[in-house]
Backbone bond lengths (Angstrom), bond angles and torsions (degrees), N, CA, C in turn:
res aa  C-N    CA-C-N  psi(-1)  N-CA   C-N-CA  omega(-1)  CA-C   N-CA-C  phi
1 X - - - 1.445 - - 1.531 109.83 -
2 X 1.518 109.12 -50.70 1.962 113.36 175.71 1.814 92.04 -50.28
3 X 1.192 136.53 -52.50 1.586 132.65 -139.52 1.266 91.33 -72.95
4 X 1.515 142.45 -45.60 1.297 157.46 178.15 1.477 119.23 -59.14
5 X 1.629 103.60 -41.97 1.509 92.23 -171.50 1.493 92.59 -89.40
6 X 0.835 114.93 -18.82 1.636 104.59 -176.13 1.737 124.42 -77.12
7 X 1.262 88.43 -37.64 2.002 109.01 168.36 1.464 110.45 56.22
8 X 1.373 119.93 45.37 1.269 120.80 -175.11 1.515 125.48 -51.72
9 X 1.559 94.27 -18.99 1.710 100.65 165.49 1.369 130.51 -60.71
10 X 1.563 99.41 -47.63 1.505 92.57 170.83 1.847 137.49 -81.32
11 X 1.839 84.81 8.55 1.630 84.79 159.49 1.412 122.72 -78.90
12 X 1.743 96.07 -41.27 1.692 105.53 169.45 1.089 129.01 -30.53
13 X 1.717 100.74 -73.33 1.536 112.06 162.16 1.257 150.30 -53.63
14 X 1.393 122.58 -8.17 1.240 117.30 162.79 1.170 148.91 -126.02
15 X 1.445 139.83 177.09 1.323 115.18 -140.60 1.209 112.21 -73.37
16 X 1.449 129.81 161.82 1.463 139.74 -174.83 1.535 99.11 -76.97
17 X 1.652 126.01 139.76 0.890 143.85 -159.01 1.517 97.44 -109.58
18 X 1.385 110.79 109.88 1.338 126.67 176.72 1.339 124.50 -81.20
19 X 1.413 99.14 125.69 2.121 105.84 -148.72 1.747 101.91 -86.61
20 X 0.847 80.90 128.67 2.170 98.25 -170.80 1.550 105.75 -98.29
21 X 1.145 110.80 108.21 1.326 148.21 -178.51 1.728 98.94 -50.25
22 X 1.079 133.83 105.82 1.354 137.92 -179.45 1.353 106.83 -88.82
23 X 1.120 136.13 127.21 1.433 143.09 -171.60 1.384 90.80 -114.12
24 X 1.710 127.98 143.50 1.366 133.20 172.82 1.578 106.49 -89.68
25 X 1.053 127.09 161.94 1.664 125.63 -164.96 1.575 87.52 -60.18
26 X 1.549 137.48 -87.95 1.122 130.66 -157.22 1.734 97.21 -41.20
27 X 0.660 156.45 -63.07 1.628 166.65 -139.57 1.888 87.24 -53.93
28 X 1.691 96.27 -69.54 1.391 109.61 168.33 1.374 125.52 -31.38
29 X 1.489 104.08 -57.85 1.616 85.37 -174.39 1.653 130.03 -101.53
30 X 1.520 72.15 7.73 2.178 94.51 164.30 1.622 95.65 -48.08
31 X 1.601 84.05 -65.01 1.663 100.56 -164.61 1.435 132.04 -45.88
32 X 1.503 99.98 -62.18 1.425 111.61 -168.51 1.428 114.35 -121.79
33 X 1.792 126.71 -0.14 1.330 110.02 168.28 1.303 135.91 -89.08
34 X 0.929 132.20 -160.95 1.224 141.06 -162.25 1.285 107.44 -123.52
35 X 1.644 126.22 53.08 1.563 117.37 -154.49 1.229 128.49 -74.59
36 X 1.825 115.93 -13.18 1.426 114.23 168.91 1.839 109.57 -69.73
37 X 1.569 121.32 -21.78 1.384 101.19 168.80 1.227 112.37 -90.72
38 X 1.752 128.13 -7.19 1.599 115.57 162.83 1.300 109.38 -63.62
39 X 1.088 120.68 -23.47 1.860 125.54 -174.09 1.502 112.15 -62.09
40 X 1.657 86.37 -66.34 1.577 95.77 166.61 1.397 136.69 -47.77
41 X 1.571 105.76 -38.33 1.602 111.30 -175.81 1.725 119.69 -81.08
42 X 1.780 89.21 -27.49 1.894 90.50 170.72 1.496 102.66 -82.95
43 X 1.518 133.09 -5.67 1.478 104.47 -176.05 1.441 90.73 -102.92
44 X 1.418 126.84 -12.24 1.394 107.49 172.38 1.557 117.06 -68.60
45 X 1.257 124.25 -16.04 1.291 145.35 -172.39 1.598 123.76 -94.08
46 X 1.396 98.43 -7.48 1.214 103.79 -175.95 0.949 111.24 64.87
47 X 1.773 152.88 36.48 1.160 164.93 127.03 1.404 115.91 -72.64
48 X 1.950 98.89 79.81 1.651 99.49 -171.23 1.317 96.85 -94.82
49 X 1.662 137.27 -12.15 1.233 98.48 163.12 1.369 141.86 -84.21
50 X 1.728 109.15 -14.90 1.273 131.31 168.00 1.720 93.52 -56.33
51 X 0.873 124.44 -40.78 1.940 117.94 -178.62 1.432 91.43 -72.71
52 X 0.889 160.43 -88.06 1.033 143.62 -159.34 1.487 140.93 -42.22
53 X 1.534 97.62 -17.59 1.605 106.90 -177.34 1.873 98.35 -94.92
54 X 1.535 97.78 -16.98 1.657 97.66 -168.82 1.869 92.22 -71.84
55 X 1.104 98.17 -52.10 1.789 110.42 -172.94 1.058 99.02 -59.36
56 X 1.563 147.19 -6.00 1.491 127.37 169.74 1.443 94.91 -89.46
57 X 1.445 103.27 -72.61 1.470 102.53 -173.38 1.865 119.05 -51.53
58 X 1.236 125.32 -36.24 2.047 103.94 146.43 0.981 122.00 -42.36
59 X 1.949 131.99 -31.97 1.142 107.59 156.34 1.380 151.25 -72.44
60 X 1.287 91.31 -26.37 1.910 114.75 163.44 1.173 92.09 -65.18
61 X 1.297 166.72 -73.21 1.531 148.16 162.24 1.503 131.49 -14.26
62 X 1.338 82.92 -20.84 1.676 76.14 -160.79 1.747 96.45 -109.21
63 X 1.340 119.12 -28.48 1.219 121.70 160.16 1.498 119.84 -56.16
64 X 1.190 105.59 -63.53 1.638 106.74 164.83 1.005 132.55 -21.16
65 X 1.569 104.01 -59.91 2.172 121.57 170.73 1.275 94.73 -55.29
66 X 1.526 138.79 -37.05 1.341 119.53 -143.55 1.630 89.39 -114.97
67 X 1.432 126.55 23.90 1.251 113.15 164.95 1.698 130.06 74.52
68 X 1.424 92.17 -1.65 1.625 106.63 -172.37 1.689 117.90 -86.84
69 X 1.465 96.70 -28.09 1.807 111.21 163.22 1.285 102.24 -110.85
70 X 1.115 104.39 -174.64 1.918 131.60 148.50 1.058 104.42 -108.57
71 X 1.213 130.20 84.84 1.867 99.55 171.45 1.635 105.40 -69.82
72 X 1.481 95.19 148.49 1.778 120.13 167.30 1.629 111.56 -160.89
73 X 1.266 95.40 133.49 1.603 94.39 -158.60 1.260 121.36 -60.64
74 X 1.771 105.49 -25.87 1.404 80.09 -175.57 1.882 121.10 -97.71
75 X 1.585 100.39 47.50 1.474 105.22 -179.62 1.427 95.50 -90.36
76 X 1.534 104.63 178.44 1.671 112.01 179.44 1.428 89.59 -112.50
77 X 1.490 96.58 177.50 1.596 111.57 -162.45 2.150 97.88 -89.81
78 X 1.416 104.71 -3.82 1.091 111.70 179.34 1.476 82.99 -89.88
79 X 0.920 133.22 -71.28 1.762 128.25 -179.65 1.992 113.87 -8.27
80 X 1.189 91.27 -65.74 1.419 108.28 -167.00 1.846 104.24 -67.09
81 X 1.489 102.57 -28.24 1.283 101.94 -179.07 1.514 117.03 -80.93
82 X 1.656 124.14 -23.33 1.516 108.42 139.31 1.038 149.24 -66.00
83 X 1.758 114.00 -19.07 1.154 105.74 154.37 1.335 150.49 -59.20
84 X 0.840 121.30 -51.75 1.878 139.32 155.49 1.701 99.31 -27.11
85 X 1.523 113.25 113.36 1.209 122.89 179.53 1.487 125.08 -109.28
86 X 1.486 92.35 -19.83 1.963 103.73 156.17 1.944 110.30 -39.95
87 X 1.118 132.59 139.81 1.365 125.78 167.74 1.792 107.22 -59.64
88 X 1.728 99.07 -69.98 1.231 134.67 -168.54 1.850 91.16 -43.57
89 X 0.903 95.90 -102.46 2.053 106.02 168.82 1.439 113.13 -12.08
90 X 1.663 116.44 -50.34 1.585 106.70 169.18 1.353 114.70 -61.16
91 X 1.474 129.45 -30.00 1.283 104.71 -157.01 1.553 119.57 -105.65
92 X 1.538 83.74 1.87 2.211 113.09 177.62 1.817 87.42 -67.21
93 X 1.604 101.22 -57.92 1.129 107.78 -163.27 1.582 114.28 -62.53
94 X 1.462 129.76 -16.57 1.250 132.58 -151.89 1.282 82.81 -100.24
95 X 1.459 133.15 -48.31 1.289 122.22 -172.12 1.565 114.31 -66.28
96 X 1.273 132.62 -47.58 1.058 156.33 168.34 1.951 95.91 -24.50
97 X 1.316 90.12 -70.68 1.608 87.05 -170.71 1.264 118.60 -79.24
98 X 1.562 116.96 -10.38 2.071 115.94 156.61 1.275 77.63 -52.19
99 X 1.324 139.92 -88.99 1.564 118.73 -137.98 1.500 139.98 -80.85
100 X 1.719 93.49 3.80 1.266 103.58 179.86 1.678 97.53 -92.35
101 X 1.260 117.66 -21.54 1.417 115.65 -174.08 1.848 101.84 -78.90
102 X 0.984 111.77 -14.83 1.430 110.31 -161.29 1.932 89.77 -88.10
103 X 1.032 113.31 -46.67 1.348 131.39 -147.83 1.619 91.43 -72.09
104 X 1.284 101.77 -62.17 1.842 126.32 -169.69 1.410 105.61 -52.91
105 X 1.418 112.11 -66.52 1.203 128.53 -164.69 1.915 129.57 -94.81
106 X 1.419 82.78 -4.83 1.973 99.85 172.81 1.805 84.69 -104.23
107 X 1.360 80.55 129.28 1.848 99.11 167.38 1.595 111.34 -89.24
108 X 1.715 102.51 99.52 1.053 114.64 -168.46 1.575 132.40 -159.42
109 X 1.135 143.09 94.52 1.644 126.02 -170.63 1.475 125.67 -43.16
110 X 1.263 104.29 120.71 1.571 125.44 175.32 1.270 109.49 -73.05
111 X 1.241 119.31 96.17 1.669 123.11 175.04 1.507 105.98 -55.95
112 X 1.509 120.77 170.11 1.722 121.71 164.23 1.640 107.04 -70.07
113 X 1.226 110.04 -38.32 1.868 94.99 -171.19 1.550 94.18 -78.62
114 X 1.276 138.06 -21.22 1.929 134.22 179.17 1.546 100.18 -57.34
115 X 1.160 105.50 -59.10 1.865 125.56 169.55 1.850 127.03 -44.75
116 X 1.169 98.68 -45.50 1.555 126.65 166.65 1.424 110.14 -37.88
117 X 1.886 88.31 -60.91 1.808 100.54 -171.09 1.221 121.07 -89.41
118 X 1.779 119.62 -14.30 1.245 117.94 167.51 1.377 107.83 -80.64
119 X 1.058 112.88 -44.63 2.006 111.72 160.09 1.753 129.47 -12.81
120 X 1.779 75.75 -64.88 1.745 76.63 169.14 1.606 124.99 -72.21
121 X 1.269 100.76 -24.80 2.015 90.92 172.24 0.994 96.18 -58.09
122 X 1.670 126.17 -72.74 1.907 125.20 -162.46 1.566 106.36 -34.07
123 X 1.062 112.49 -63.62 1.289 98.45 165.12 1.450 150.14 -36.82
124 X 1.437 106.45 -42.47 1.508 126.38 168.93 1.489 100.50 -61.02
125 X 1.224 114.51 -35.95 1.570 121.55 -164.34 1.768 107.86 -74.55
126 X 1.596 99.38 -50.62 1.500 93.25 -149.61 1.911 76.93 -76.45
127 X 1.288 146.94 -45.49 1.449 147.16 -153.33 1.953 93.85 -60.26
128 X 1.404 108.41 -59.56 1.838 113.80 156.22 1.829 104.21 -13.77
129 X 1.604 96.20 -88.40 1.526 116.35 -175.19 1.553 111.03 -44.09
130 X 1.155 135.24 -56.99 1.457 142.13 161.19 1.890 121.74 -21.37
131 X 1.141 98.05 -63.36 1.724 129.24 157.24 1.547 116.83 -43.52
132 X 1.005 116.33 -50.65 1.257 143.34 -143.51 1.803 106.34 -82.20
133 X 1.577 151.68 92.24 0.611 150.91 -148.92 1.644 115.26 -80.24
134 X 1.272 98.80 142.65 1.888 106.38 -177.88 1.510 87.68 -36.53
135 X 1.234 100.86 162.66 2.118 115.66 152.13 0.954 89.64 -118.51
């Protein structure tokens, strides 16, 4: 009765189950989106905090390309903030993520002028990052 319910044959026999790589949403849209039109489409939407998480993570993109992080998802945003060895660039970036942590992670509505002013850091940041030479 154990030899049956257990059916060890048909573990033998069949095909090996090929392990699928789970990407976490940010992981995702590091990868494969299109984040200046997620930017665009949550601020057309009035989804300023969804714009705001897109504009961090384009910047974790854009550091990445330029060799200044590793991104891997499961680092913290304190992670990424030792990496960056520029002074100037760490501390665009340090501010950047006080407010992306505040914004992201406080359960709270992002007005348009809250959005406005985190706007202009991303900006300060990614024009920083632009400048900012491969390592």
């Amino acid at each position: 009765w154990l030899f049956t319910r257990m059916n060890p044959g048909k573990n033998i026999l069949q095909e090996p189950q090929t392990s699928k790589v789970q990407l976490d949403d940010e992981e995702e849209i590091i990868q494969n989106a299109d984040i200046p039109a997620l930017i665009k489409n949550a601020i057309e939407n009035g989804q300023y905090r969804m714009a705001v998480q897109y504009y961090y993570l384009q910047a974790l993109k854009e550091l990445d390309l330029k060799k200044i992080i590793d991104f891997e998802a499961q680092k913290t945003n304190n992670d990424y903030i030792s990496e960056i060895q520029n002074t100037s660039l760490n501390n665009i970036f340090r501010k950047v993520t006080r407010v992306y942590n505040f914004i992201w992670y406080g359960d709270f509505q992002v007005s348009k002028e809250d959005f406005l002013l985190a706007e202009k850091g991303f900006s300060e940041l990614n024009s920083t990052i632009k400048n900012t030479k491969n390592e």
